[in-house]
C-alpha positions as CSV (number, residue, x, y, z in Angstrom):
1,X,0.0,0.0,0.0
2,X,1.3,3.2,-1.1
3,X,2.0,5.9,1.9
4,X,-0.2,7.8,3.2
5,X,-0.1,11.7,2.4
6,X,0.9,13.6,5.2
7,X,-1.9,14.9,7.4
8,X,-1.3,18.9,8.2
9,X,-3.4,18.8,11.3
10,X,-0.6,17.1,13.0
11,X,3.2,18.5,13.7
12,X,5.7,17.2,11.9
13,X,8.3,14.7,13.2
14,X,11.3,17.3,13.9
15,X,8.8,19.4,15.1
16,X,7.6,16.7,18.5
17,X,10.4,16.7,21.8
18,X,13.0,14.7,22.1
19,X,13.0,11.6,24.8
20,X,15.7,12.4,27.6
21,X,16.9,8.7,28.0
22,X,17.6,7.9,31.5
23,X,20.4,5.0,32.3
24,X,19.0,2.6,35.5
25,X,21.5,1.9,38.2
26,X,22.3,-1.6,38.0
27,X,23.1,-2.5,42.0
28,X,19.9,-1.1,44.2
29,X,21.1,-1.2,48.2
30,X,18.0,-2.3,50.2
31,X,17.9,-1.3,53.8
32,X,18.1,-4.7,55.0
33,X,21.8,-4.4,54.5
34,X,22.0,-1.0,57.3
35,X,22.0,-3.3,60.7
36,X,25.2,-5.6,59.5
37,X,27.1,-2.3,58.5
38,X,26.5,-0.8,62.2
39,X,27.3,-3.9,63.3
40,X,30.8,-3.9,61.2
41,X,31.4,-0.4,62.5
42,X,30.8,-1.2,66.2
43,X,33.3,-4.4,65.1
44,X,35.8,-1.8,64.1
45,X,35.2,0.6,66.9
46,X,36.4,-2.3,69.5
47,X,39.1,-3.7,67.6
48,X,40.7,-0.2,67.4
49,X,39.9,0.4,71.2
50,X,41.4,-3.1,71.6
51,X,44.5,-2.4,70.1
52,X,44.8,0.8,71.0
53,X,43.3,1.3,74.8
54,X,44.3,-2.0,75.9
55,X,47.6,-2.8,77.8
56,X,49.8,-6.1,77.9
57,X,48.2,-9.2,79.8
58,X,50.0,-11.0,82.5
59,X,50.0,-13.9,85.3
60,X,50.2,-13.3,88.9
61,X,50.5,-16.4,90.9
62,X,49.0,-16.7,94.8
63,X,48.8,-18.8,97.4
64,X,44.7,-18.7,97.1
65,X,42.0,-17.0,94.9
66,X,40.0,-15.7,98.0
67,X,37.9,-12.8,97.1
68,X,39.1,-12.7,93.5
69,X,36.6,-12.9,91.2
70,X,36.4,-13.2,87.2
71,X,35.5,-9.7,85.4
72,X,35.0,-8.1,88.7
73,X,37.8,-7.9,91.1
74,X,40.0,-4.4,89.9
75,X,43.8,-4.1,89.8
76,X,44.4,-0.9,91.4
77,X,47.1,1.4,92.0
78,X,47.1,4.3,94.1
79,X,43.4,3.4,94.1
80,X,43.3,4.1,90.7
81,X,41.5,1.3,88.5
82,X,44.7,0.0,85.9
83,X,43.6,-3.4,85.1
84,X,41.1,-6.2,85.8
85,X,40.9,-10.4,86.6
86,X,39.7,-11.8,83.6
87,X,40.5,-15.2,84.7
88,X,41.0,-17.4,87.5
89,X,42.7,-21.3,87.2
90,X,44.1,-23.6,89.4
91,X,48.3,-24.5,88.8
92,X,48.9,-28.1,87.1
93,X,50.5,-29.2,90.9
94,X,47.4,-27.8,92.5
95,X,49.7,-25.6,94.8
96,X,48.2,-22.2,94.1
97,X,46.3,-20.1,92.0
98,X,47.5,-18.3,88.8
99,X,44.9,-15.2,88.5
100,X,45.2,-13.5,84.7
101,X,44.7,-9.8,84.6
102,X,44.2,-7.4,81.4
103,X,45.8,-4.2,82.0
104,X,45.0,-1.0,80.4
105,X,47.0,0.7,77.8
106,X,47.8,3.3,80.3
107,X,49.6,0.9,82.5
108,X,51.4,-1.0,80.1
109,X,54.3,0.2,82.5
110,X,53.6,-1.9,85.1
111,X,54.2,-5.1,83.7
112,X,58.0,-4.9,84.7
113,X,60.6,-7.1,86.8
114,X,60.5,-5.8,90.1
115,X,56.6,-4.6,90.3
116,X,55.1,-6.4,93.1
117,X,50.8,-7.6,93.5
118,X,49.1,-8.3,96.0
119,X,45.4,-9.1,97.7
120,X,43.8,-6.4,99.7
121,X,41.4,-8.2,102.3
122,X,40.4,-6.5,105.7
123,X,43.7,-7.8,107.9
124,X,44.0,-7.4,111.8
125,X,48.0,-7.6,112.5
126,X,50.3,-5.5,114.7
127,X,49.9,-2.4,112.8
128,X,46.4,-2.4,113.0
129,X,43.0,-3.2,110.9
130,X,43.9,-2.6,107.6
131,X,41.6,-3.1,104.5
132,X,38.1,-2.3,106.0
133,X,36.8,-0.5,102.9
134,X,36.6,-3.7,100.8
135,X,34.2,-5.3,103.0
136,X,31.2,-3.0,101.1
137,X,33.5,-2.8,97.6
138,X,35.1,-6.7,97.7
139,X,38.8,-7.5,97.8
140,X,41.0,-6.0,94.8
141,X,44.8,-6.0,93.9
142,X,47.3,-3.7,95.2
143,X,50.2,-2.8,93.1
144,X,53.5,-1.0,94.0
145,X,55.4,0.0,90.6
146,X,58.5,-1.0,89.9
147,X,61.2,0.8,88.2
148,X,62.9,-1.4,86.2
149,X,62.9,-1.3,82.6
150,X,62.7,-4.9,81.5
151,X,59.1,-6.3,80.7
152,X,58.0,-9.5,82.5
153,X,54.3,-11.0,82.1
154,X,54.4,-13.4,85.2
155,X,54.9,-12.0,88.6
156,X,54.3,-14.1,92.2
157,X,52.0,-12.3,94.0
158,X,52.9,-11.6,98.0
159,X,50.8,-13.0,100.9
160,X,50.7,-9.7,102.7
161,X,50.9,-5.8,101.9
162,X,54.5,-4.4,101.6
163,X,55.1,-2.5,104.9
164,X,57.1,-0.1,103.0
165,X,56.2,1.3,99.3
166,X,58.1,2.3,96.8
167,X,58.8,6.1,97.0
168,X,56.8,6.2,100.4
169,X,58.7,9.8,101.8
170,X,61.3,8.6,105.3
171,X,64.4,6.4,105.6
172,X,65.0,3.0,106.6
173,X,68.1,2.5,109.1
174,X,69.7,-1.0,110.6
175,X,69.4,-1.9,114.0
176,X,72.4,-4.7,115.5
177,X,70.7,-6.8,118.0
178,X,71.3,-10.1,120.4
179,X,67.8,-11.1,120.5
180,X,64.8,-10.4,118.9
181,X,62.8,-9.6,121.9
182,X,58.8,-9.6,121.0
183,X,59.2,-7.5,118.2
184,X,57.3,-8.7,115.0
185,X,57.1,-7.3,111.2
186,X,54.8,-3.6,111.7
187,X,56.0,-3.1,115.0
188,X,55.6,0.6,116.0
189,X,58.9,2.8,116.8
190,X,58.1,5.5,119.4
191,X,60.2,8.7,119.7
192,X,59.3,10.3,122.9
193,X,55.8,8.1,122.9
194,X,55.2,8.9,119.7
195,X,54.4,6.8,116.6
196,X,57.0,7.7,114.0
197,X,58.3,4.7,112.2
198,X,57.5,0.6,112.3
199,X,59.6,-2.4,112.2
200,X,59.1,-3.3,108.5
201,X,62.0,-6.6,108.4
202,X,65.0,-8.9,110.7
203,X,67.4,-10.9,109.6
204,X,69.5,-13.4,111.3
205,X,72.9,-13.1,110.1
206,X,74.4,-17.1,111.1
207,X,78.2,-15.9,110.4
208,X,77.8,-12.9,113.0
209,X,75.4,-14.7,114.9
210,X,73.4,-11.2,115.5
211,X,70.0,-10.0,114.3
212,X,69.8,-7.4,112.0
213,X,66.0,-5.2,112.4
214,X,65.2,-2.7,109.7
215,X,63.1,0.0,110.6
216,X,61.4,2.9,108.8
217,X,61.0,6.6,110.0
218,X,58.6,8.4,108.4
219,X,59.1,11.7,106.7
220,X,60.1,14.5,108.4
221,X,60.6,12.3,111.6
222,X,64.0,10.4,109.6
223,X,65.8,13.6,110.7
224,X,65.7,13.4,114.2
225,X,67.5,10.2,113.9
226,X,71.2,11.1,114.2
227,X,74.9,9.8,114.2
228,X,74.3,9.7,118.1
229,X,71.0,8.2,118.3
230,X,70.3,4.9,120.8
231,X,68.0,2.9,120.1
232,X,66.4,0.2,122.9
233,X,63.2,-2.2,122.7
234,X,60.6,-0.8,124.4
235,X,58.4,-4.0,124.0
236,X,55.7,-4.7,127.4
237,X,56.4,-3.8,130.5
238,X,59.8,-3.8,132.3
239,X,59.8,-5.2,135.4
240,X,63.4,-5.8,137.1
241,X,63.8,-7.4,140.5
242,X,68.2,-7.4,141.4
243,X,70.1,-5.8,143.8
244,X,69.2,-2.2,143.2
245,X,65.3,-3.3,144.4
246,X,62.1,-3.1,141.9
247,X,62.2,-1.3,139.1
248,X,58.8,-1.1,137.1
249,X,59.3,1.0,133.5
250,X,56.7,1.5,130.7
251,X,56.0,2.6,127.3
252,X,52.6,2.9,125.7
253,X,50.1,0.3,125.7
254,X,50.7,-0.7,122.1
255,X,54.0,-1.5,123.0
256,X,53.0,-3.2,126.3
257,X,50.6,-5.3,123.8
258,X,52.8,-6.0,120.2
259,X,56.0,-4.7,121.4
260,X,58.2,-1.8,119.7
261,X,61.1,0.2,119.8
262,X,62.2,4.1,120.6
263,X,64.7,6.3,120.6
264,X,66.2,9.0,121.7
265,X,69.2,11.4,121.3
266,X,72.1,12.4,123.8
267,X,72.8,15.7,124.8
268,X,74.4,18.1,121.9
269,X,73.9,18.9,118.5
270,X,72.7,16.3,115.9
271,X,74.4,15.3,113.3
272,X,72.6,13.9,110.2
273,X,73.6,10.3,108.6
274,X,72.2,8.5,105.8
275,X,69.6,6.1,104.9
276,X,70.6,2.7,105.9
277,X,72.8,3.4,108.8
278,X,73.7,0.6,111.2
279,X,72.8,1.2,114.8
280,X,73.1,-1.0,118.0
281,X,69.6,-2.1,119.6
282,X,69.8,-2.4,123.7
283,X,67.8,-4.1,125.6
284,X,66.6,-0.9,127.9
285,X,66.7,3.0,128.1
286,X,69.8,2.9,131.2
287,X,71.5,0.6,128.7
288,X,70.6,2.8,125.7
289,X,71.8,6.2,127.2
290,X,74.6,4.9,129.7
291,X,78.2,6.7,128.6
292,X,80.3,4.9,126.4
293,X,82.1,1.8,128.0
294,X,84.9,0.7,126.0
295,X,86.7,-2.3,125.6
296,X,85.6,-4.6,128.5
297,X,88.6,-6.3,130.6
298,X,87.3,-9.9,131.4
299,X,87.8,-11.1,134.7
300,X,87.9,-13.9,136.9
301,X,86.6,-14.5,140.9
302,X,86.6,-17.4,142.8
303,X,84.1,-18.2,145.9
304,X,84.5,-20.6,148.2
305,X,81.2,-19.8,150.3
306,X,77.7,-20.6,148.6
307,X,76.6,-17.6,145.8
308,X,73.2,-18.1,145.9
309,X,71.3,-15.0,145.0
310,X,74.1,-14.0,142.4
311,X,72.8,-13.8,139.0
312,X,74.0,-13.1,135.6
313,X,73.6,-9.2,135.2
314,X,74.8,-8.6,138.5
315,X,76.6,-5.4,138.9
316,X,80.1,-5.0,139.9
317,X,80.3,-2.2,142.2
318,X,83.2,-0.3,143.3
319,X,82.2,2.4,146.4
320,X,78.7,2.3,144.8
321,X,79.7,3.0,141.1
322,X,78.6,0.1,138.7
323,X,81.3,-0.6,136.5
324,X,80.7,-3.9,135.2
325,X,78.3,-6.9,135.6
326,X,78.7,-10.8,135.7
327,X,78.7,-12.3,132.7
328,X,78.7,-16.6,134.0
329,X,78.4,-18.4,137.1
330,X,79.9,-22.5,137.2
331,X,80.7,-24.6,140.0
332,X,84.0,-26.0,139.9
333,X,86.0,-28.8,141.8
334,X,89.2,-28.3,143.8
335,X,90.8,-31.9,143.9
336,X,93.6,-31.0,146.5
337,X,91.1,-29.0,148.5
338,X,88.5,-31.5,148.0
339,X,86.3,-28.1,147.8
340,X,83.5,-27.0,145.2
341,X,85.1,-23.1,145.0
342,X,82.1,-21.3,142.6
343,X,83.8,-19.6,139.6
344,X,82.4,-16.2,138.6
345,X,83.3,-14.4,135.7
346,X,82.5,-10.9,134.7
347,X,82.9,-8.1,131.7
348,X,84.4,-5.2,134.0
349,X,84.3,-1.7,132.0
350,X,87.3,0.2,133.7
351,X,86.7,3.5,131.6
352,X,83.8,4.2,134.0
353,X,86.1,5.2,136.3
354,X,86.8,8.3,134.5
355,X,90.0,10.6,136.0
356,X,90.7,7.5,138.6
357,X,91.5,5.3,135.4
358,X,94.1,7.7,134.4
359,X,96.0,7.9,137.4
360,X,96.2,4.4,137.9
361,X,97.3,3.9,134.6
362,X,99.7,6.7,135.3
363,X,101.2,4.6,138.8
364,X,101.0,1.1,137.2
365,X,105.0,0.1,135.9
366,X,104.1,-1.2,132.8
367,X,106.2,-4.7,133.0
368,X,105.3,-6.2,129.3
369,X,102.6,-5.0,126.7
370,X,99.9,-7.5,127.9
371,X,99.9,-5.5,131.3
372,X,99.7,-2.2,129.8
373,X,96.1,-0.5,129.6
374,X,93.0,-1.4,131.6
375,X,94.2,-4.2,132.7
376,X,97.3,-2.8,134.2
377,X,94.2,0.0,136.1
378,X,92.9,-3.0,137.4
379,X,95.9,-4.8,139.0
380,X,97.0,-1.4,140.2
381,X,93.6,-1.4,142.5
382,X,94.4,-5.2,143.7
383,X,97.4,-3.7,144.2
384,X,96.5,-1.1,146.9
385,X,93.9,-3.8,148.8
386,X,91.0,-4.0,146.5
387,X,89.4,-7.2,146.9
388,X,86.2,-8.9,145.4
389,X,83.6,-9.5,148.4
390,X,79.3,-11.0,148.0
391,X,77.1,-8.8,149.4
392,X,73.9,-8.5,150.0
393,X,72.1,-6.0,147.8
394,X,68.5,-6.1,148.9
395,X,67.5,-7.8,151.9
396,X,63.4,-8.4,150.6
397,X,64.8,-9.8,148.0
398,X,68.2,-11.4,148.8
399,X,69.8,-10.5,145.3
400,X,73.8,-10.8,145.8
401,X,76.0,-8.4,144.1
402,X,79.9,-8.3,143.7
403,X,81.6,-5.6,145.7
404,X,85.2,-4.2,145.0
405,X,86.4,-2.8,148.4
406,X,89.4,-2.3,150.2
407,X,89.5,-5.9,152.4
408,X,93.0,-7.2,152.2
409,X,95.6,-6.6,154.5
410,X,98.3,-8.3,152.6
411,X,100.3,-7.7,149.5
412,X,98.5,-9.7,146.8
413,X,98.7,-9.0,142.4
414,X,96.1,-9.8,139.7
415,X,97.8,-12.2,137.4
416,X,96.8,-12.2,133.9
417,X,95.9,-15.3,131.5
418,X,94.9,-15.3,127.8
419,X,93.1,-11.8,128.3
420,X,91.4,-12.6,131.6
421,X,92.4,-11.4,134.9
422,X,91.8,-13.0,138.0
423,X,91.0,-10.8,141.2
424,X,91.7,-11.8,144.5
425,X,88.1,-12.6,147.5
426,X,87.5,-12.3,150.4
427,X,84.8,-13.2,152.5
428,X,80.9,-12.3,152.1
429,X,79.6,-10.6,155.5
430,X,76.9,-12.8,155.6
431,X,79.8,-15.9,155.6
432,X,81.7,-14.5,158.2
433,X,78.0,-14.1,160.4
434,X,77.0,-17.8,160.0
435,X,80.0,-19.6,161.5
436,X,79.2,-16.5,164.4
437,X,75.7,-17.7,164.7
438,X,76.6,-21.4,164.6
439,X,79.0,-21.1,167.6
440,X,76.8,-19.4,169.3
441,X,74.5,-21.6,168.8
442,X,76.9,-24.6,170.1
443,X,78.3,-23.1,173.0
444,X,74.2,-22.7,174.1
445,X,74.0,-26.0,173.6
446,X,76.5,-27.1,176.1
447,X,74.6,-25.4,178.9
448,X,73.4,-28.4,181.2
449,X,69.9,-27.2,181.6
450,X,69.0,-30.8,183.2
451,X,71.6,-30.3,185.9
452,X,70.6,-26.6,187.0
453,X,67.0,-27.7,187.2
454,X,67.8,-30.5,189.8
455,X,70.0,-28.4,192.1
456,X,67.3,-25.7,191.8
457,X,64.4,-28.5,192.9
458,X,66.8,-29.3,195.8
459,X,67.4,-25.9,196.7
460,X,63.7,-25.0,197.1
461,X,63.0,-28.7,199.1
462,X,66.1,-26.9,201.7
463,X,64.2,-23.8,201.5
464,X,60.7,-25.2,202.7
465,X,62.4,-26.9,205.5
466,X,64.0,-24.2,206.8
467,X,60.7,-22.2,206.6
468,X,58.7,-25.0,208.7
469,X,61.8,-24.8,211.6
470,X,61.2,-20.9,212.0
471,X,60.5,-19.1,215.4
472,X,57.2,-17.7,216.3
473,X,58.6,-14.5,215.4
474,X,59.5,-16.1,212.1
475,X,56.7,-16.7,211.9
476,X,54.5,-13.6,212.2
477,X,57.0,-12.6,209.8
478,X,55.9,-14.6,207.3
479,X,52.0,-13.6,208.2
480,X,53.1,-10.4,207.7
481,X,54.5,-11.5,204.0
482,X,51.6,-13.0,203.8
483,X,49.3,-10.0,204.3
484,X,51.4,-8.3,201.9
485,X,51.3,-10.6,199.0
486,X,47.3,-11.0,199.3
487,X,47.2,-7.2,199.2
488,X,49.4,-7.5,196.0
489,X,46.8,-10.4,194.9
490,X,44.1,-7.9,195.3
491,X,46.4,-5.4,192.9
492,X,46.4,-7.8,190.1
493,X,43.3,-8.7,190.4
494,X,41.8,-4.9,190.0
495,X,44.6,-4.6,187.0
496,X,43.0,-7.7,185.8
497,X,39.7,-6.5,185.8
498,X,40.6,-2.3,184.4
499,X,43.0,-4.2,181.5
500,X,41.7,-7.6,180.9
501,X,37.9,-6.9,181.5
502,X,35.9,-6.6,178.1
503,X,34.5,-3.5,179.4
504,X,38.0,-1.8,180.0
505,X,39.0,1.1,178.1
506,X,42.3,-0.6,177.4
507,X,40.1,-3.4,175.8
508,X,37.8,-0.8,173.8
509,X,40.8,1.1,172.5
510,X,42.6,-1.8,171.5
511,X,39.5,-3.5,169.4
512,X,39.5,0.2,167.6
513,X,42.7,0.0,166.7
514,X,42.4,-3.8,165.5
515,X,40.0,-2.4,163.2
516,X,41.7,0.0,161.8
517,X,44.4,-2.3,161.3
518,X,42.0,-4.2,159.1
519,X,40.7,-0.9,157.4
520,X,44.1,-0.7,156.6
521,X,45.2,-4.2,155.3
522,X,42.2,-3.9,153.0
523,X,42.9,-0.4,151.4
524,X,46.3,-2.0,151.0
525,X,44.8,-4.3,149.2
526,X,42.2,-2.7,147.3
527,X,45.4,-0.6,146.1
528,X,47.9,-3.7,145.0
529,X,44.6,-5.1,142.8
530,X,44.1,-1.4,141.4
531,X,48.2,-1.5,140.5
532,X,47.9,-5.0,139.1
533,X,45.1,-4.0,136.4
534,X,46.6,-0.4,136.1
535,X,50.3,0.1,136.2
536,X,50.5,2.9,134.4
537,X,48.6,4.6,137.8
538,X,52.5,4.8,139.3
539,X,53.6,7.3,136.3
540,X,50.6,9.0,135.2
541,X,47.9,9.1,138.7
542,X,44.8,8.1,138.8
543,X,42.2,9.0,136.2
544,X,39.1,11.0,137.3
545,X,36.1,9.8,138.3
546,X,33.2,10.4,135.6
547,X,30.9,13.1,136.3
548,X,27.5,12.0,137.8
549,X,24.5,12.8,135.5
550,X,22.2,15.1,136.5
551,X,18.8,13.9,136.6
């Protein structure tokens, strides 16, 4: 069919609008896919927090896992949170407990050699309660930062806080002891009864055979400790019973409970010393703040009466300075005596003696180099009569101390052997009284009482018969006598009745003052039951009695 003729109603072709052709996008994103891309995001979020907020992880080993918890018991430091217990596991030989712990990035520092962990728990000890806040909060782990700068991921954890932290402000100082007394790890040291420092470690050195106590002063308090400084133990209650009487000495009661130490300084100016000085621990204050002694000279006394009542520590007294004390007492056997002689030896310091050292030393002829110095002061005194003499130092309680006096009459010398002089005795007093006493007592015993009492009887049997031959005047005499002693009979009997009478006044005044005897015997010992539970009454009084409330 032929075309059609254009109709010129209708536009022509170039004349209509072009089609804008629009491409379609080939990938349409539905929003089902929205929740896994958060989810990736979120993903990424905690892996870059992961990498980048978290610190190293490491192993801490303790004895037991009590009150540590997975995901909730806090590593803390300063009380700032560092780290947390992620796990908890028992060791392959079951001895302990290996806790794990993820520390933060900000304490990726920690995790060094010589950092040291351990449990906080409420702890009653010597110091005192320590750890009552994780009672409401739970137990967490201490830290104390180390400063070394080699990493380490498994540490042992300690059994017990660290009396002393690292960078804690004060100084630690040595203390050279014989014995260990009842001093214990946290023990407090006092200076002038007060609290400035605590035992924090001892030592027993087996070579030296002596204890070595470390102690730390806190800041500022380290400077009162100088190069003069004494230290004694101060631990309980000091009670002393020798020849000087009863001595009773103090400190405070948390001493008298868990034992401690003070100190205190001599006389003069102070000068500083380091940290870790070495000091010398005495037993007492006397001890402690006594002048210097010096070399001791050893010496040697022999008894031959009993010593009983001498004890180790007794003082060696010369005109009533104590310049030495006994250091052992052993029995001994004299074969060509047959005699058990008592051997006493003693440390005798001769520098007490002060200007009377030097002029002895000054008269002494120095015969050989082992007679030169304090031992030549020594012989010089046997020299002019001193002798060693037991005496009694208290009578209550019958304590015996050694006595340098001038006794001897004769010439003797001190000889000395390998160091250790030997001293001329001489007689206690209370020897030379007994063989008195038993004489006495002997020549009393020779008295024939048996004898005198039968020539007595006979005299009186010649007496009445010589009364029954008498003359009438003799006689009236004797009524007389007679009168006179029934008039003395009637005497005693009116002294009877005015003294021995219950009614007497004699008898009155005497019941009143039997009961204030027992008034008294009670207050006495109302008081020794008061000084028993309260000893600190002798240095400080009595306390005052509470106020009564007004009603």
């Amino acid at each position: 069919m032929p075309d059609d003729p254009p109709d010129p109603a209708q536009p022509a072709a170039e004349d209509l609008p072009q089609p804008r052709v629009v491409q379609a996008r080939r990938w349409n994103v539905s929003l089902v896919w929205l929740l896994p891309a958060v989810a990736v995001a979120i993903g990424a979020s905690l892996l870059v927090r992961n990498v980048f907020l978290t610190g190293p992880r490491i192993d801490i080993e303790f004895a037991s896992a009590e009150g540590v918890e997975p995901g909730k018991t806090e590593v803390r430091y300063k009380e700032v949170v560092i780290g947390k217990v992620r796990t908890v596991s028992l060791r392959d030989d079951r001895k302990g407990v290996v806790v794990g712990v993820q520390l933060d990035r900000s304490a990726a520092g920690m995790a060094v050699q010589d950092t040291s962990f351990w449990v906080v728990r409420p702890r009653i000890g010597i110091g005192g309660v320590t750890g009552l806040g994780t009672l409401l909060s739970g137990a967490y782990i201490g830290t104390d930062a180390g400063v070394s700068t080699t990493a380490r991921s498994e540490f042992k954890g300690l059994e017990a806080p660290p009396f002393v932290l690292r960078g804690e402000p004060g100084a630690i100082f040595v203390l050279r002891s014989f014995d260990l007394g009842s001093l214990d790890f946290g023990s407090p040291v006092f200076y002038r009864r007060t609290n400035v420092g605590r035992v924090v470690g001892y030592t027993l050195d087996a070579q030296r055979d002596e204890l070595s106590v470390r102690i730390f002063i806190e800041a500022p308090y380290q400077k009162l400790v100088g190069q003069d400084t004494r230290f004694w133990n101060a631990s309980g209650i000091d009670l002393s019973v020798n020849a000087s009487g009863l001595t009773l000495n103090t400190q405070t009661l948390a001493s008298v409970l868990a034992g401690g130490l003070a100190f205190e300084n001599p006389p003069g100016p102070r000068k500083p010393v380091p940290a870790n000085a070495v000091f010398t621990l005495y037993n007492d204050r006397p001890s402690a703040m006594a002048p210097p002694d010096g070399l001791p000279v050893r010496v040697r006394m022999v008894f031959d009466s009993s010593v009983r009542g001498l004890a180790e520590g007794a003082a060696i007294d010369l005109f009533g300075l104590e310049i030495g004390k006994v250091t052992s007492i052993a029995l001994q056997y004299d074969p060509a005596r047959k005699r058990f002689p008592v051997e006493v030896f003693a440390d005798v310091f001769p520098q007490r003696l002060g200007v009377v050292r030097t002029a002895l030393l000054q008269a002494a002829p120095a015969k050989s180099p082992a007679e030169t110095g304090d031992a030549a002061a020594l012989q010089q005194l046997v020299a002019n009569g001193i002798r060693a003499q037991l005496r009694t130092g208290n009578l209550l309680t019958g304590q015996l101390y050694v006595a340098l006096d001038f006794i001897g009459k004769e010439s003797a010398r001190a000889s000395l052997n390998d160091g250790t002089l030997t001293l001329p005795t001489a007689k206690g007093t209370l020897s030379e009284i007994q063989p008195q006493i038993a004489e006495i007592v002997e020549k009393v015993s020779k008295i024939p009482f048996d004898e005198i009492g039968k020539d007595l009887r006979s005299t009186l049997a010649g007496a009445n018969a010589a009364i029954s031959r008498l003359t009438p005047e003799a006689q009236k005499a004797m009524a007389e006598v007679q009168k006179t002693l029934a008039r003395a009979q009637a005497s005693l009997d009116n002294l009877d009745r005015n003294v021995t009478d219950p009614g007497a006044p004699v008898q009155q005044n005497l019941q009143e003052t039997l009961l204030e005897l027992q008034r008294t015997a009670r207050s006495l010992r109302v008081l020794s039951d008061y000084l028993q539970q309260h000893p600190e009454s002798l240095l400080r009084g009595k306390p005052a009695d509470a106020p009564v409330p007004q009603r």
